[in-house]
C-alpha positions as CSV (number, residue, x, y, z in Angstrom):
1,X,0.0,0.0,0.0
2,X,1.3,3.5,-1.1
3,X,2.0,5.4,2.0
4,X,0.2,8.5,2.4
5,X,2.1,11.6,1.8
6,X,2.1,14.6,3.9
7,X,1.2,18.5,3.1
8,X,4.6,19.8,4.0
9,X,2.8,23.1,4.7
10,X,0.2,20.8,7.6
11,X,3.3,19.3,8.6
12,X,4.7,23.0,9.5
13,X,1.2,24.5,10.4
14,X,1.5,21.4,13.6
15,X,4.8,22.5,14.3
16,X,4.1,25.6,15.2
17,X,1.1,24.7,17.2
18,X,0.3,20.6,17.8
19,X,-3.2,21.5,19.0
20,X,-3.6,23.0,15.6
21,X,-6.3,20.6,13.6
22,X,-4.9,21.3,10.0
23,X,-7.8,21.0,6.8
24,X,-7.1,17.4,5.8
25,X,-8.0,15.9,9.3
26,X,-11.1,18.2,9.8
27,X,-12.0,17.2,6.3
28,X,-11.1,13.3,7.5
29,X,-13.4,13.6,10.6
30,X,-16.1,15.0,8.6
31,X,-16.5,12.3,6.2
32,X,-16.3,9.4,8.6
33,X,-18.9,10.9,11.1
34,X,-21.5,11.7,8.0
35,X,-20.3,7.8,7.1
36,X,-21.5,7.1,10.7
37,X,-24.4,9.9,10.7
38,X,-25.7,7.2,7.8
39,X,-25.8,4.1,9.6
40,X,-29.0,4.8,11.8
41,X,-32.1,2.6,12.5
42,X,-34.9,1.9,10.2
43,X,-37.7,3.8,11.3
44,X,-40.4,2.0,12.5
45,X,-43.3,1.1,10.3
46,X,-46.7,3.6,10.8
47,X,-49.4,1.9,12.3
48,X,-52.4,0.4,10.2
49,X,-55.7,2.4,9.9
50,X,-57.2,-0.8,11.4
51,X,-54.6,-0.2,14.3
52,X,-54.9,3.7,14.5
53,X,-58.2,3.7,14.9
54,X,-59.9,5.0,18.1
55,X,-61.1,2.4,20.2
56,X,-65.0,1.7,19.4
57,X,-67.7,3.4,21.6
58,X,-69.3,1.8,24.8
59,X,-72.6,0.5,24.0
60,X,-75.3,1.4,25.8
61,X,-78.4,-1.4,27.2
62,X,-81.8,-0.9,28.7
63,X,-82.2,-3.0,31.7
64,X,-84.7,-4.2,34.2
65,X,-84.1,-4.9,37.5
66,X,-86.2,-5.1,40.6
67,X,-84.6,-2.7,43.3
68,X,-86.5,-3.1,46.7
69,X,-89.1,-5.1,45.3
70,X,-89.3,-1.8,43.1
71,X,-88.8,-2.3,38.8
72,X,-86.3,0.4,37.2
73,X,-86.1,0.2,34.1
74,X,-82.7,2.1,33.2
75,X,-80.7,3.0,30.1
76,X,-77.0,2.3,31.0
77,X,-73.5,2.3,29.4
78,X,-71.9,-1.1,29.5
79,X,-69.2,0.2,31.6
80,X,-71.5,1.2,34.4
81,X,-71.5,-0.6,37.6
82,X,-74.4,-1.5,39.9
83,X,-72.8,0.9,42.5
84,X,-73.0,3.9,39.9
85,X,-76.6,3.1,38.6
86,X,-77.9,2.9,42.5
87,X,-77.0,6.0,43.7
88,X,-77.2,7.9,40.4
89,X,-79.9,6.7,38.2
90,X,-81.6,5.1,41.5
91,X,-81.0,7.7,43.9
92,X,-80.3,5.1,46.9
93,X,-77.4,6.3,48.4
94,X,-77.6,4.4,51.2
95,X,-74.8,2.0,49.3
96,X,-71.9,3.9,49.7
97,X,-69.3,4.4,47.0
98,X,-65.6,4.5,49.1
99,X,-62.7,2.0,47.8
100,X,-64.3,2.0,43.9
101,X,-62.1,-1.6,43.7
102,X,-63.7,-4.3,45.6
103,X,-61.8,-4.0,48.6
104,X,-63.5,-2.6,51.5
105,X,-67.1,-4.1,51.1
106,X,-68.7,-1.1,52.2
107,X,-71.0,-1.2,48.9
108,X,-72.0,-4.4,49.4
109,X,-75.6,-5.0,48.3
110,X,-77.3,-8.5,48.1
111,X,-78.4,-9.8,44.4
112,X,-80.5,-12.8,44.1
113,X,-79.6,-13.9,47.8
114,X,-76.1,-13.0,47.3
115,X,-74.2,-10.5,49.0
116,X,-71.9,-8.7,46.2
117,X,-69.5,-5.1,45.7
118,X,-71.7,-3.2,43.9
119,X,-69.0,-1.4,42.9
120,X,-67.5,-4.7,41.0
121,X,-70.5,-6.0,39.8
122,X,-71.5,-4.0,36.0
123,X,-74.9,-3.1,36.0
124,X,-75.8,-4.5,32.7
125,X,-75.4,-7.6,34.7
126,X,-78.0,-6.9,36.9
127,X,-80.4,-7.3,34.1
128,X,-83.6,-9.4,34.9
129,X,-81.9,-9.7,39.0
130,X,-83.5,-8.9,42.4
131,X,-81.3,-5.9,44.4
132,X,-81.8,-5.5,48.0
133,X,-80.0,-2.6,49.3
134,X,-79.7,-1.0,52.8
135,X,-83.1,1.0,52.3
136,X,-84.6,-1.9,51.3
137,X,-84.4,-3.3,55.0
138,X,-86.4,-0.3,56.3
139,X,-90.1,-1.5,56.5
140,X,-92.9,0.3,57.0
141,X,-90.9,3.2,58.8
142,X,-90.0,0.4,60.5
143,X,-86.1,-0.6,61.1
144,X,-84.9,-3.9,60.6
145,X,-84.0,-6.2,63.7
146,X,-80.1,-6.3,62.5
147,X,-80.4,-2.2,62.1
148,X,-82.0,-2.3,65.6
149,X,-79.5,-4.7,66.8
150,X,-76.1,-2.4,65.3
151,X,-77.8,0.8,66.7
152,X,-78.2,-0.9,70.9
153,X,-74.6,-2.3,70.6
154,X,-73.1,0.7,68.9
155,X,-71.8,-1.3,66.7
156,X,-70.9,1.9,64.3
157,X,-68.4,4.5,65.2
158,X,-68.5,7.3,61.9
159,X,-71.0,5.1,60.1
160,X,-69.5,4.7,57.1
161,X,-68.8,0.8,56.2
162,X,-71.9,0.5,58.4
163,X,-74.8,-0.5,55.6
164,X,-72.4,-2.7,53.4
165,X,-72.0,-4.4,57.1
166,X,-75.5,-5.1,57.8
167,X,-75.9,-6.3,54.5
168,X,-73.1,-8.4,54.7
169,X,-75.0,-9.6,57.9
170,X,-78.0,-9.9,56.3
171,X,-77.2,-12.1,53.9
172,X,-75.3,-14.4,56.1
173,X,-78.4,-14.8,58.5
174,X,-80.4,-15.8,55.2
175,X,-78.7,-18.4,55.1
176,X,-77.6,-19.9,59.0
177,X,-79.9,-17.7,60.6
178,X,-77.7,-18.8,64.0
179,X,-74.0,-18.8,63.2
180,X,-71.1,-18.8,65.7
181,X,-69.1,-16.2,66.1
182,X,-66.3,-17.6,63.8
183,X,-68.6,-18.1,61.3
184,X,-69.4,-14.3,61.4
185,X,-66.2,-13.1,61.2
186,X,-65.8,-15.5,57.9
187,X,-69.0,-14.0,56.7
188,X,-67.5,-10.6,57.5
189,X,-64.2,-11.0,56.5
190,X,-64.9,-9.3,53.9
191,X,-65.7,-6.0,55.1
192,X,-63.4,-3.4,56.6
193,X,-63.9,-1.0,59.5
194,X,-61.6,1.6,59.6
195,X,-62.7,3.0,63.1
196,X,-61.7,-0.7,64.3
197,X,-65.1,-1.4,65.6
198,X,-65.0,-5.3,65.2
199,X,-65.8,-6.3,68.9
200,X,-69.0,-4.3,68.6
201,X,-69.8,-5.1,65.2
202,X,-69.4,-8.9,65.9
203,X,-71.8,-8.2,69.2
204,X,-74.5,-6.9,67.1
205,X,-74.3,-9.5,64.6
206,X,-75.2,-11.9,67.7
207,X,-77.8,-10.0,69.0
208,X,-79.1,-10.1,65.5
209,X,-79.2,-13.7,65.2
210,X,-80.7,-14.2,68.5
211,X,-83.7,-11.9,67.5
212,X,-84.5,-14.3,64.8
């Protein structure tokens, strides 16, 4: 290979001052970082139309469903839960709306015998179902015997968790109308109290069962 020859006046020009950079090696950098500036990724491909595409609407339903032995018959999205539909398009606030993930069990709300989070369960699943919620109990002006029972044991400190409780009772006394106190707090376990009123909570469930 022919050996590269030198300017003689770049061979002067560093020197005089060798942190000079002389034309031919700014000229050499430049051509291997435009080399290097060339070797870059593919781009990648644009999405389909198919894949661009907004994600299709939420369908809406009409749906029946027999709240407190009352019908509603309610246009809903599909995205709605039972929770949402009760205290919004029912007006039965009663449930109350607090974790919003199926956690805490103070929604709960009995459908078809069965306790459930209303704010798990999608309305438009509720269609053609019996709902009992906390007003529901209320009877002729009349409170129910597990109401009674959580309001002589204080079983309630801010009230909050306090209807998805009784309902959680409720539906456990439907079926073994006298359970043991371990097979309360299984029944309950599902419920949280974040005033940490258990013992009292547990004591009205009792009383409850006793009243028959």
């Amino acid at each position: 290979m022919a050996k590269e020859e030198k300017d003689p006046h770049e061979h002067k020009e560093q020197q005089k001052n060798p942190l000079a950079i002389s034309r031919r090696t700014f000229l050499k950098g430049v051509g291997t970082t435009a080399i290097a500036t060339s070797i870059t990724i593919a781009p990648l491909p644009l999405p389909s139309a198919a894949d661009a595409a907004p994600p299709p609407a939420r369908r809406e339903a009409w749906i029946q469903l027999t709240v407190n032995d009352t019908v509603h018959r309610l246009k809903v999205k599909s995205h709605w839960t039972l929770l949402e539909v009760l205290r919004k398009q029912a007006g039965l606030t009663g449930t109350k709306k607090f974790c919003d993930r199926g956690s805490c069990g103070a929604c709960t709300v009995i459908v078809d015998g069965r306790a459930v989070y209303a704010c798990s369960f999608l309305a438009i699943a509720a269609d053609n179902r019996k709902v009992l919620t906390i007003e529901g109990l209320l009877q002729g002006g009349k409170l129910h015997p597990i109401q009674e029972a959580f309001l002589e044991h204080d079983g309630l400190q801010c009230g909050f968790c306090t209807p998805g409780q009784i309902m959680s009772v409720k539906a456990l006394l439907d079926k073994n109308p006298r359970p043991s106190a371990d097979e309360i707090k299984e029944g309950l376990s599902g419920n949280v109290c974040r005033c940490s009123a258990y013992p009292k909570i547990l004591k009205s469930a009792l009383a409850a069962a006793r009243r028959g």
